[in-house]
C-alpha positions in Angstrom: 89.4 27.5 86.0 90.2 30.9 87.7 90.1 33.9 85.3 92.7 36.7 85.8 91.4 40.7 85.8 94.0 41.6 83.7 93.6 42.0 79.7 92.2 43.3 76.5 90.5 42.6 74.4 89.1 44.2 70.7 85.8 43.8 68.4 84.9 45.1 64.9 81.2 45.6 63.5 82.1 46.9 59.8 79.2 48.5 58.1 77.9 50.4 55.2 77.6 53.3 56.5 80.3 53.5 60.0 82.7 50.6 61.1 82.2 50.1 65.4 85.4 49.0 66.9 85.3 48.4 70.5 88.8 48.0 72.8 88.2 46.5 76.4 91.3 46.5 78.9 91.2 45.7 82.5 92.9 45.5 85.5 93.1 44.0 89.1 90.0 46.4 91.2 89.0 44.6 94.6 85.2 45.2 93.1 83.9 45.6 89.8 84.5 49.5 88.1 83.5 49.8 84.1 84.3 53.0 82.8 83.0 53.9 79.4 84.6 56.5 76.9 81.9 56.8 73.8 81.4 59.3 71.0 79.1 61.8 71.5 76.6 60.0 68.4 76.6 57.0 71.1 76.1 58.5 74.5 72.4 57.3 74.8 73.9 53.5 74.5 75.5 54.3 78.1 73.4 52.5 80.2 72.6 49.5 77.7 76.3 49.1 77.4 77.3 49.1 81.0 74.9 46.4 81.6 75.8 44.4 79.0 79.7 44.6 80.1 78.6 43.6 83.6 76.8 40.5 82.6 80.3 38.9 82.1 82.2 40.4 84.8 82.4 39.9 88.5 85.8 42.2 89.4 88.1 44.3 88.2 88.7 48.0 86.5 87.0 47.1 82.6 88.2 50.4 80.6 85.7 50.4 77.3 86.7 52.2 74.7 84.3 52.9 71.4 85.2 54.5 68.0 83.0 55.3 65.2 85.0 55.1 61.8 83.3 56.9 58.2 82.7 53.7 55.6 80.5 54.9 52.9 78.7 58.2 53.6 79.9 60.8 55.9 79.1 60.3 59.7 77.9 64.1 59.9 76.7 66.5 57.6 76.4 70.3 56.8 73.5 72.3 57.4 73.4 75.8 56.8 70.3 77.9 58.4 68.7 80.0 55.2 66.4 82.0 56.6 68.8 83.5 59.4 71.2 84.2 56.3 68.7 86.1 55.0 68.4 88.1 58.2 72.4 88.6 58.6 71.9 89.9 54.9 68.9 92.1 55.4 70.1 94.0 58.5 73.5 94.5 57.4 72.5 96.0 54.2 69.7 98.4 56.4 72.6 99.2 58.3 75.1 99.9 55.5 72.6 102.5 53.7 72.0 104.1 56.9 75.5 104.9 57.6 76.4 105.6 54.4 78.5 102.9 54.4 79.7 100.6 51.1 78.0 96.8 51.4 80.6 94.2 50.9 79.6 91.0 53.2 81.2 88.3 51.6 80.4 84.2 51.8 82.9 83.7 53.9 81.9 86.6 56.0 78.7 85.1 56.2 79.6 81.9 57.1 82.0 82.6 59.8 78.8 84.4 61.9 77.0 82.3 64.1 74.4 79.8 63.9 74.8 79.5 59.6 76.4 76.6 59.5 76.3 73.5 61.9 77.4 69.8 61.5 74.8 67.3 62.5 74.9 64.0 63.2 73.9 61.4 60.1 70.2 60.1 61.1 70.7 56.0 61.5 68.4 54.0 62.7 68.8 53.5 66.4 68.3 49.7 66.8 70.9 49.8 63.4 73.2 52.0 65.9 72.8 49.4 68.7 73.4 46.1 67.1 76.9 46.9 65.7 77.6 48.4 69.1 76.7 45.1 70.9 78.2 42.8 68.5 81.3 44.9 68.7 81.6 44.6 72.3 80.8 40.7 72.7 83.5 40.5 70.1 85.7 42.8 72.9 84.3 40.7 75.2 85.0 36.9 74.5 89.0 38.2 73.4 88.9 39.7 76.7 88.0 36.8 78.4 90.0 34.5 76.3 93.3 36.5 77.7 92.2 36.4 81.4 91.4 32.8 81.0 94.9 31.9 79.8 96.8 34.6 82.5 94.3 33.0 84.7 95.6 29.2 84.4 99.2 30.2 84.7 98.3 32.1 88.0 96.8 28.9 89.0 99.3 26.6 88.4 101.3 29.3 90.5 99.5 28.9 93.5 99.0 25.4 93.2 102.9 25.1 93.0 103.7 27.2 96.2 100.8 25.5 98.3 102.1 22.2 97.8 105.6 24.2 99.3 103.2 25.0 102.1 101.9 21.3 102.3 105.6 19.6 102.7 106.5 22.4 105.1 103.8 22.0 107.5 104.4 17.9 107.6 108.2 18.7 108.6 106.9 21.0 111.4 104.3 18.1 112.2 107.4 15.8 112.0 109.4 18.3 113.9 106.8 19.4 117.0 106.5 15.8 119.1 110.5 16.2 119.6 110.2 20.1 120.3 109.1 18.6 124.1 111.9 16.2 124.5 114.5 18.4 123.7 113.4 20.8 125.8 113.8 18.3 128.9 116.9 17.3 128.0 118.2 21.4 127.7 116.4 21.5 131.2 118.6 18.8 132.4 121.6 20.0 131.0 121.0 23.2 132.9 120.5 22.2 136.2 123.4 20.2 136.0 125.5 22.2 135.2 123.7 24.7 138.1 123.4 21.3 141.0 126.3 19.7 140.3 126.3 16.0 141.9 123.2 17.1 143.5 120.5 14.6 142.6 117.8 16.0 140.4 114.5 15.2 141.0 113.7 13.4 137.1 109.6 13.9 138.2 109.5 17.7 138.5 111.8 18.2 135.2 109.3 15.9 133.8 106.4 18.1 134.9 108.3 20.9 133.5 108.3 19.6 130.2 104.7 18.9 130.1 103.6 22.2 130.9 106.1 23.1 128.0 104.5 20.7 125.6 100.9 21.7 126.7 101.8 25.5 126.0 103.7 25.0 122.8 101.1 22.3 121.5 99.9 23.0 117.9 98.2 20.6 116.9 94.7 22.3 116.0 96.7 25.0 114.3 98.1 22.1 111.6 95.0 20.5 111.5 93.5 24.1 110.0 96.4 24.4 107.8 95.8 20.9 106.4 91.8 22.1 105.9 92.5 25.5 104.5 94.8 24.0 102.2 92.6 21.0 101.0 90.2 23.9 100.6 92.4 25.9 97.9 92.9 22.8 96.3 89.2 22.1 96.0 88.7 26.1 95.0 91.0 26.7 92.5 89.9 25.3 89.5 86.4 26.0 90.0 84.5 28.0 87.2 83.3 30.6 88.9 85.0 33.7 90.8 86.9 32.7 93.4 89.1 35.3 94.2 87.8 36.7 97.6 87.2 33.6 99.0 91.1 32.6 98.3 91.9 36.1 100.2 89.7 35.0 102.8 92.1 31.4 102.8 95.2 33.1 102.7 94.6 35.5 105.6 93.5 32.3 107.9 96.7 30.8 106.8 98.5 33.6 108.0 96.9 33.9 111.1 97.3 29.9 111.9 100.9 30.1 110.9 101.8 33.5 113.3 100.4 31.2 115.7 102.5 28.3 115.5 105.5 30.7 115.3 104.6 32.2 118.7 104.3 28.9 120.3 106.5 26.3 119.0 110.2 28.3 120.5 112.1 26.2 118.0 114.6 27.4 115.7 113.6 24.5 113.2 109.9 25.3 113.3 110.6 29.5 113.9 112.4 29.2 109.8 109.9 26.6 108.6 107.6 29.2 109.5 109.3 32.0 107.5 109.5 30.0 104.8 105.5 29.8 105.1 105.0 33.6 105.5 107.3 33.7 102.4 105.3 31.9 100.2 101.8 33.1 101.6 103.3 36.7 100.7 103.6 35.4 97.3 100.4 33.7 96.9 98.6 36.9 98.4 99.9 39.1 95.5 98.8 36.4 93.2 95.4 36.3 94.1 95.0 39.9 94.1 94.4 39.6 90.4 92.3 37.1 90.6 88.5 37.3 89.6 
């Protein structure tokens, strides 16, 4: 079963001391791009994280998204530097008395100078850190997938539907192409009728004519492809595994067969049969863009 690229997907690891939520979204991307927006607590997880993501994606844009949210305990704490206090305070006083100047430094003077007070990060054990992270994000994960899987099955039933178009087209234009020949002669005789009059026309040279016609508008090996690349999607489609470039790679040989056929079958039947064909590969080509 093909997976789409597009969805999202959301995971929870509630704890004592900080609740992990992790939100995955992604997108169509012809090759796989994970990019990772994490707290500043988690930024040594980067690596760890990325690879874990990858393990159970092959294409697309995967946007991860990590929050840290306060349970219990605060996630960072207050910690004021004492001894350069007492520095602030022993130099300003020095420097009061020698100017002969009053000294009124004030708490909140001294907290607003630099370096007294920092916040700093609550000390968790890393591992502690790690596991809600992961368990978070295989939570993200499997809802991710789970939404890709189920776009995925709709955009296969899709192209299922429009190649079976594709399939009855192709057997009118095989119905179609034995009597392209024949009615080409009988235009050919109609013409030099009209053009000889009552002169006699020589029926072996038309039928020569119309031989060469048939040998140059011939296209049987081009529906004999179609047929193959077609029993091929068939055969691809619901396979559990990525499949989405090799369905580009059918489509565009489909094309390419069918611009064929339109350039040498100069039928009017077979030239909209044709454009009915382009039509639908069109459609399946967007399709399979957002295909994994």
């Amino acid at each position: 079963m093909p997976y789409s690229m597009t969805g999202y997907g959301r995971g929870e690891s509630p704890g004592p001391e900080f609740n992990c939520i992790v939100e995955m979204r992604s997108v169509n991307h012809r090759y796989r791009d994970i990019f990772l927006r994490l707290p500043r607590e988690l930024s040594e997880f980067e690596d760890r994280l990325r690879r874990l993501v990858a393990k159970h994606f092959d294409r697309g844009r995967i946007d991860v998204s990590v929050t840290l949210e306060e349970a219990g305990e605060s996630l960072t704490a207050v910690k004021t530097n004492r001894s350069l206090i007492d520095s602030y305070v022993h130099h300003t006083r020095q420097l009061a008395d020698d100017l002969g100047l009053p000294w009124d430094l004030g708490v909140h003077d001294l907290i607003s100078l630099p370096g007294v007070m920092e916040l700093v990060p609550m000390q968790v054990d890393c591992e502690i850190i790690w596991s809600r992270l992961e368990e978070s994000t295989l939570s993200a994960i499997t809802g991710l997938q789970e939404m890709r899987s189920k776009e995925g099955r709709f955009l296969a039933q899709d192209v299922i539907a429009r190649t079976q178009l594709i399939e009855e087209l192709i057997e009118r234009i095989a119905e179609r192409a034995p009597r392209v020949s024949e009615d080409y002669k009988m235009k050919l005789k109609e013409r030099l009728k009209e053009f000889l009059g009552d002169t006699l026309i020589d029926e072996s040279r038309i039928t020569m004519e119309a031989l060469v016609y048939a040998d140059k508008s011939d296209i049987t090996e081009e529906l004999v492809r179609l047929r193959s690349h077609i029993a091929q999607i068939y055969e691809v489609i619901y396979q559990d595994e990525p499949i989405g470039r090799r369905l580009e790679f059918l489509v565009q040989e489909m094309q390419r067969e069918v611009n064929t056929i339109g350039s040498k079958a100069q039928d009017s039947d077979i030239s909209h049969m044709v454009v009915n064909i382009k039509s639908e590969l069109e459609k399946i080509r967007e399709q399979i863009q957002n295909i994994e």
